[in-house]
C-alpha positions as CSV (number, residue, x, y, z in Angstrom):
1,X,-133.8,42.2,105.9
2,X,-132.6,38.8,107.5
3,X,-136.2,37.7,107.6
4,X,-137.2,38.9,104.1
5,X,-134.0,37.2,102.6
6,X,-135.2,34.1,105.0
7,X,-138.8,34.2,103.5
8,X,-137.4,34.0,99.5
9,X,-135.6,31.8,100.1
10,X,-138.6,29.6,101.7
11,X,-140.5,30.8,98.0
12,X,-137.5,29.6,95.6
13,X,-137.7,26.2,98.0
14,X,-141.1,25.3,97.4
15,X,-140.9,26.9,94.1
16,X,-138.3,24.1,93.1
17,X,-140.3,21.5,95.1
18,X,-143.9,22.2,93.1
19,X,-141.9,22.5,89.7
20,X,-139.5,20.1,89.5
21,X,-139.5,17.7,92.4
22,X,-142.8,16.8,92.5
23,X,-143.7,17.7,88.5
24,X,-145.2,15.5,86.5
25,X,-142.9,15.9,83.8
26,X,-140.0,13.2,83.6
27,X,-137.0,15.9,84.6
28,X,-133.5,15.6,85.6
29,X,-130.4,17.6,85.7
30,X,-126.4,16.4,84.7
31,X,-123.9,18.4,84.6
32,X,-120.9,18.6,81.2
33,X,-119.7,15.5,82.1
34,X,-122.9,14.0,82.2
35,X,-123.1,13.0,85.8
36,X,-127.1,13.3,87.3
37,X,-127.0,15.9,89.6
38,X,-130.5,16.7,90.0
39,X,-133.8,13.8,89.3
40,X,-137.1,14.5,89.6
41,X,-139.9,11.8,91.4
42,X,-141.4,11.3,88.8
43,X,-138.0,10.2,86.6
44,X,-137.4,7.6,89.6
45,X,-141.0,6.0,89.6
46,X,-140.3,5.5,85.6
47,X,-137.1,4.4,85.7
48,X,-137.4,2.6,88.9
49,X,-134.4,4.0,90.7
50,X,-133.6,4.5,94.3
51,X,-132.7,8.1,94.2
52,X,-128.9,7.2,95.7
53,X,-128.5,4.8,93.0
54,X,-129.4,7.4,90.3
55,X,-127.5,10.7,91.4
56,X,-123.8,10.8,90.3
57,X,-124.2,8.1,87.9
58,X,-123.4,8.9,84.3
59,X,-126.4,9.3,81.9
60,X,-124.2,7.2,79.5
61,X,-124.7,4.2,81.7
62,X,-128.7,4.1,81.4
63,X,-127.7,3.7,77.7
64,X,-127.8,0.8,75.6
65,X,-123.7,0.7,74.5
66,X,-124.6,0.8,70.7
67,X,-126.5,4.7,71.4
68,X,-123.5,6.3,72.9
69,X,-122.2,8.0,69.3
70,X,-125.8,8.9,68.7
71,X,-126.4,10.5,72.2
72,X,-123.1,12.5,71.2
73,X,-124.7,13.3,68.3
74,X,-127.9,14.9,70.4
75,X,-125.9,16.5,72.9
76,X,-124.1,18.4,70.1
77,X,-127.1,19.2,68.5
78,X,-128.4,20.7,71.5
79,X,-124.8,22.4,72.2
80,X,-125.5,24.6,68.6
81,X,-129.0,24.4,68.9
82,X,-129.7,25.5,72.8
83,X,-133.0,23.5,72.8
84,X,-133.5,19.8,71.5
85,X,-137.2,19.0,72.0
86,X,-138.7,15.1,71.5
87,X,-135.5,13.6,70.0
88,X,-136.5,9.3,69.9
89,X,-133.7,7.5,72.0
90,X,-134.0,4.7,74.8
91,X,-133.4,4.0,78.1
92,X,-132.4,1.0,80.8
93,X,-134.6,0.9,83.8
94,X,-133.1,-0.5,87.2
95,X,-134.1,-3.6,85.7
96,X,-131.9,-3.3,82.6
97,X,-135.4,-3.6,80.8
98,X,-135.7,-1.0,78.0
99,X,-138.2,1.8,77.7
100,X,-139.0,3.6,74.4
101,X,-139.1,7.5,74.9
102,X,-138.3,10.9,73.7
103,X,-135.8,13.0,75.3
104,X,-135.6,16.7,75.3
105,X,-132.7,18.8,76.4
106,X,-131.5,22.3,76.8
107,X,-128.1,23.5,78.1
108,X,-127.6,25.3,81.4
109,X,-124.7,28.1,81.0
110,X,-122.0,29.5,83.8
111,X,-121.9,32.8,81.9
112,X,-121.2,31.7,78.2
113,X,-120.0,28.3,79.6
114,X,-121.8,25.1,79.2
115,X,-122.0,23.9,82.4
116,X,-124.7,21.3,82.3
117,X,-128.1,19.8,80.5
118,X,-131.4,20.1,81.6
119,X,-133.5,16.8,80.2
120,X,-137.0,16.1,80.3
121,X,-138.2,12.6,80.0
122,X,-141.2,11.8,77.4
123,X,-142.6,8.2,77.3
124,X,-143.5,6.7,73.8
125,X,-145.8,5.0,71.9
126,X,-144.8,1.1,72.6
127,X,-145.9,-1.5,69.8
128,X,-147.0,-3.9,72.5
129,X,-150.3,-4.3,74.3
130,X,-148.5,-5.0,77.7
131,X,-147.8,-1.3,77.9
132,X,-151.1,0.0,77.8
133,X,-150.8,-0.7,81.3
134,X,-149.0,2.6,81.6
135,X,-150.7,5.2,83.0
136,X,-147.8,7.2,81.9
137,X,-148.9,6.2,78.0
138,X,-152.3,7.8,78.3
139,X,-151.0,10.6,80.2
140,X,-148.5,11.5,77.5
141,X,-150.7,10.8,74.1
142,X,-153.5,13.2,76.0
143,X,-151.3,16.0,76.4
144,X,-150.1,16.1,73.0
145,X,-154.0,15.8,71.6
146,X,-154.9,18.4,74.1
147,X,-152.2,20.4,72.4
148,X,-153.4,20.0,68.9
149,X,-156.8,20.0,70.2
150,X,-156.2,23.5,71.7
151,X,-154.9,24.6,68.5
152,X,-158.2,24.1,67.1
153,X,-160.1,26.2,69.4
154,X,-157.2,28.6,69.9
155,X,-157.5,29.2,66.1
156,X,-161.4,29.8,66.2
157,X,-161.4,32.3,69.0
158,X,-158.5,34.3,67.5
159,X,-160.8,34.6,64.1
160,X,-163.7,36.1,65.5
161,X,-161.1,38.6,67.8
162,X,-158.8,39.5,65.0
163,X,-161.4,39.7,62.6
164,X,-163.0,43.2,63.4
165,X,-159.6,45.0,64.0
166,X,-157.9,43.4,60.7
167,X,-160.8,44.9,58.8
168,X,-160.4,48.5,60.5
169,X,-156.6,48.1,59.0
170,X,-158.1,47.6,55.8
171,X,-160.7,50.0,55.4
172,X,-158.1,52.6,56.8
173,X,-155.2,51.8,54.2
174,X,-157.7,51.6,51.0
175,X,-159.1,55.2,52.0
176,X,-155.4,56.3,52.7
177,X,-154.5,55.3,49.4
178,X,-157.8,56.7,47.8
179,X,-156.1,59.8,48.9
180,X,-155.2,62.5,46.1
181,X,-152.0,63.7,46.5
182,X,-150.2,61.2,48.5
183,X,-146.5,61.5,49.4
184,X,-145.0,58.2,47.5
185,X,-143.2,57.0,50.9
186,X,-146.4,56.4,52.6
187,X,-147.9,55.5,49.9
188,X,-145.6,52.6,49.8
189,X,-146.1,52.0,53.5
190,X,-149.5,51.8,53.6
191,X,-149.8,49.5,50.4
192,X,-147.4,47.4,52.5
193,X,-149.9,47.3,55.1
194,X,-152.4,46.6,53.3
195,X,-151.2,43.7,51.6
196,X,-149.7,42.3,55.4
197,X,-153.3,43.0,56.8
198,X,-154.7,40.9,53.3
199,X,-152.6,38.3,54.3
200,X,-153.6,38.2,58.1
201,X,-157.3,37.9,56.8
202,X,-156.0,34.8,54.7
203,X,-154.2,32.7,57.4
204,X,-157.2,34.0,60.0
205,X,-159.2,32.2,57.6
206,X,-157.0,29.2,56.4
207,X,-156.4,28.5,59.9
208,X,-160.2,28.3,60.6
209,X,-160.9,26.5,57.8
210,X,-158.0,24.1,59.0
211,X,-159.7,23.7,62.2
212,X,-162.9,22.7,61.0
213,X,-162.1,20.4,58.2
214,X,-158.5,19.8,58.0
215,X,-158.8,19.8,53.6
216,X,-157.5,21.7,51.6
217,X,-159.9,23.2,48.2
218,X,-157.7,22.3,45.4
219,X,-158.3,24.1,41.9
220,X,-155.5,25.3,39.1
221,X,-153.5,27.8,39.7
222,X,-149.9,28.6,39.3
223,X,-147.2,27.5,41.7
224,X,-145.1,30.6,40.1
225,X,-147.6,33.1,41.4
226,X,-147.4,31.2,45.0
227,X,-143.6,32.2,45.0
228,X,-143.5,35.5,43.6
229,X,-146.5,36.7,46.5
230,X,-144.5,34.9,49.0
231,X,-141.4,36.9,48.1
232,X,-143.7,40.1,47.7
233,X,-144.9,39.7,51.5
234,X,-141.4,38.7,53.0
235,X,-139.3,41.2,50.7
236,X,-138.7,44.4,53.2
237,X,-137.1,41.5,55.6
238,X,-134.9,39.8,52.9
239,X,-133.5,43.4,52.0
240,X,-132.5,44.1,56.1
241,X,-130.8,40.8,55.9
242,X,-128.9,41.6,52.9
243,X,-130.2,38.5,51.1
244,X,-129.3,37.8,47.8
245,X,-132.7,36.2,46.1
246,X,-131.8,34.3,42.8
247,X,-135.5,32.9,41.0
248,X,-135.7,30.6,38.2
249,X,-139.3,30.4,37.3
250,X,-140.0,28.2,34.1
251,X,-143.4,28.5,32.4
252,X,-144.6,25.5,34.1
253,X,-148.0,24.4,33.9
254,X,-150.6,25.3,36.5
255,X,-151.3,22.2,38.9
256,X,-154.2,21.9,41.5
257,X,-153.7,23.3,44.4
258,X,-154.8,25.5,48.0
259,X,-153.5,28.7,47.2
260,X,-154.1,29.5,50.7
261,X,-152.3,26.5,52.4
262,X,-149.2,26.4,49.5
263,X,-148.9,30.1,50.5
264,X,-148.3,29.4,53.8
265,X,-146.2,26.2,53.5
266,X,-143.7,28.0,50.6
267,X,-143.5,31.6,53.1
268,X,-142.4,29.4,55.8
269,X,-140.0,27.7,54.0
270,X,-138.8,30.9,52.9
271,X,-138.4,32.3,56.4
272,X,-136.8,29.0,57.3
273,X,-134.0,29.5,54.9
274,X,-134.3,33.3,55.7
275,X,-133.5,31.8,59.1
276,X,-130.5,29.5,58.7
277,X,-128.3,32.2,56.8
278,X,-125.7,33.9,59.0
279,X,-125.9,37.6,60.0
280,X,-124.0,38.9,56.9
281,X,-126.4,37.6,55.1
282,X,-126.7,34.7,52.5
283,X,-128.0,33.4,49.3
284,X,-131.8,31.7,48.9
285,X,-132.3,30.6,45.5
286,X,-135.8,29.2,44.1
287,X,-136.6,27.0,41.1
288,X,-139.5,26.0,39.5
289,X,-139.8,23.2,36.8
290,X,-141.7,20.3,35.1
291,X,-140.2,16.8,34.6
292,X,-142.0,15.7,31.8
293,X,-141.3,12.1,31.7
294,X,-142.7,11.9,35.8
295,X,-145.4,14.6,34.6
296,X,-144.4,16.0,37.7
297,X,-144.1,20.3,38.4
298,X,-141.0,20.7,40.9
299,X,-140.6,24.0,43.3
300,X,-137.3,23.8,45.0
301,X,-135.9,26.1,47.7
302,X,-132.7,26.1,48.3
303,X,-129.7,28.3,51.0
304,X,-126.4,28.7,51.9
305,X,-127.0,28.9,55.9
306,X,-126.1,26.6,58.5
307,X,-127.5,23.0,57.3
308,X,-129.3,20.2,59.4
309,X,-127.7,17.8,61.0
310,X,-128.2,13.8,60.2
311,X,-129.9,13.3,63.2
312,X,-132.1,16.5,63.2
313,X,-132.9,15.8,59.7
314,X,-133.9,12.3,60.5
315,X,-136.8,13.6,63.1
316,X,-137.7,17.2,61.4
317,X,-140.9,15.8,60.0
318,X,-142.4,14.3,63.1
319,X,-145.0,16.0,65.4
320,X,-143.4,18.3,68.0
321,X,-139.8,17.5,67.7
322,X,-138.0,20.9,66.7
323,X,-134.7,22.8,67.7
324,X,-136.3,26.1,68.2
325,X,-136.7,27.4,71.8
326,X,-140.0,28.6,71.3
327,X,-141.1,26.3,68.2
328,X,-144.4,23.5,68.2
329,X,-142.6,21.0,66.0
330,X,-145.9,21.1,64.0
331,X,-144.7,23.5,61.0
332,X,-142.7,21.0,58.7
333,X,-145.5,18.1,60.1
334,X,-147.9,20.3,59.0
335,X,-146.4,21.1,55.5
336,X,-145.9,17.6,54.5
337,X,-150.0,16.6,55.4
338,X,-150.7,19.9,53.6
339,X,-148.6,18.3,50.3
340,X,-150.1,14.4,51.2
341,X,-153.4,16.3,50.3
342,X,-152.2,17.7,47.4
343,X,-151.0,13.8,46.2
344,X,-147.5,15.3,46.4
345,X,-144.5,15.2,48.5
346,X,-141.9,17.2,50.7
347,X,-138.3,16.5,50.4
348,X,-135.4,17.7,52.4
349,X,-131.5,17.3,52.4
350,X,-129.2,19.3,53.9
351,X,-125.7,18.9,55.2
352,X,-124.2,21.3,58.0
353,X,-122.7,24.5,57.3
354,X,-123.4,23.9,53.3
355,X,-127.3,24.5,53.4
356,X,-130.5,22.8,53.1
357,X,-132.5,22.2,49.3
358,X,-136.4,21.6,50.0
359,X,-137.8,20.3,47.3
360,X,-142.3,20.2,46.8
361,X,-143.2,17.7,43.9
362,X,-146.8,18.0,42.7
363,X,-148.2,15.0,40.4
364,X,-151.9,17.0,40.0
365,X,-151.0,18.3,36.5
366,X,-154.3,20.6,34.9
């Protein structure tokens, strides 16, 4: 038993060593009162540290002085959020020169005690020539294309694999509901799945279509009957969730636009505010009009959940920055090029714990 004990414990050691020590990621460790404890290799070699220099030291202090509030401000973001992911902030080298970067952080918990911060360590773009020297530069703008590259042929393959299975759904539900006779709550269910496995096709084939040209097809159509399918596909959750749903639709004209990208930009939204409302439940209200004197058709979504911080809501449109453990940071990004096509705009305000108002302004009148 001794020797197995010995031998994971040999693992773990050169499991820490190949994953943090010696990662290529920027990482480091400080505890809750935001003394390093831990530093990765590859921190040191950016920062230029010596190692003894670096540990116990308070994070604060590779700060410049006028960013302390606003690294409170992260840290409590991350303290509601659990994950902070590609906030903009800077840093002093050993140099007291200054690097542009993005930090991410999650917190580390002693049962359901903070007891410390994991951060990772993203170099930025610089404005100057000089740092095209980096290595670390190239190294950091290829991982993030690879990403979105990856997306790309990610989205092809899972077209062509989906595609058969999704069409088995089909076929299945039309002849189940074909069927004479039918008991009316699986009837219900199986139009349910039939409209979910319609929608699957669509995204399959937005995303593909994304993938290969990146436009969107704009033609007239109603931004009204983009809200009322949203709130037909996402209804069965919105009832679990005892969500109250308040619409006011005005007879707005029809503008140009995807239906297949607004679709997915307005259901996200919706889930988003779906999101943000607390477990009791909440209120999502959604509003359609046309200012006549802009000659601009309004959709506005508003809730009553948890709100966006100031310093959240400054980042939430740039690539890859999100507050979601498991989130890409591409889905608001993503919305606002989707409504830049469209000649129209995205706007968010929000203020915590009072809820968040998005608002999509379309200036393509038919």
């Amino acid at each position: 038993m001794m020797k197995k004990n010995h031998l994971l414990d040999e693992i773990k050691g050169s499991l820490f060593k190949t994953l943090f020590d010696d990662s290529f990621e920027h990482m480091m460790v400080i505890d809750k009162s935001l003394n390093v404890c831990l530093v990765n290799k590859s921190v040191l070699n950016l920062l230029g540290y010596p190692l003894v220099d670096l540990i116990g030291k308070n994070f604060k202090t590779l700060l410049l002085s006028k960013d302390h509030s606003e690294f409170d401000k992260f840290l409590n973001t991350v303290n509601r959020n659990k994950t902070v992911k590609n906030y903009k902030f800077y840093l002093l080298t050993f140099q007291r020169s200054i690097v542009r970067l993005f930090l991410s952080a999650g917190v580390l918990k002693d049962g359901d005690d903070i007891c410390g911060y994991c951060i990772s360590i993203s170099p930025a773009h610089p404005d100057d020539w000089s740092a095209l020297k980096d290595p670390q530069l190239f190294q950091t703008v290829a991982k993030k294309l690879g990403r979105l590259t990856s997306i790309g042929q990610i989205t092809s393959v899972f077209a062509h694999d989906i595609k058969n299975p999704l069409h088995v759904i089909l076929s299945t539900s039309e002849l189940l509901l074909s069927a004479e006779n039918l008991d009316e709550n699986i009837k219900n269910s199986v139009s349910l799945m039939e409209r979910n496995a319609k929608r699957a096709s669509k995204i399959v084939k937005t995303l593909l279509d994304f993938s290969r040209s990146g436009m969107c097809q704009l033609r007239p159509y109603s931004i009204n009957e983009v809200v009322e399918y949203c709130f037909e596909l996402i209804e069965s959750p919105l009832k679990i969730m005892n969500v109250e749903i308040k619409k006011e639709l005005e007879n707005v004209p029809n503008v140009f636009l995807d239906p297949n990208y607004l679709n997915s930009v307005v259901y996200n939204l919706i889930a988003n505010a779906m999101e943000s409302l607390p477990e009791g439940g909440g209120e999502i209200s959604i509003k359609s009009v046309y200012d006549k004197a802009a000659n601009e058709v309004r959709l506005t979504i508003a809730d009553t959940g948890k709100g966006i911080d100031a310093n959240v809501l400054a980042n939430i449109f740039h690539p890859f920055f999100t507050t979601k453990e498991k989130g890409t940071g591409l889905g608001l990004y993503l919305a606002r090029q989707i409504m830049s096509e469209h000649s129209g705009k995205i706007l968010i305000e929000s203020k915590p714990r009072k809820g968040t108002i998005v608002t999509l302004i379309f200036s393509k009148i038919v």
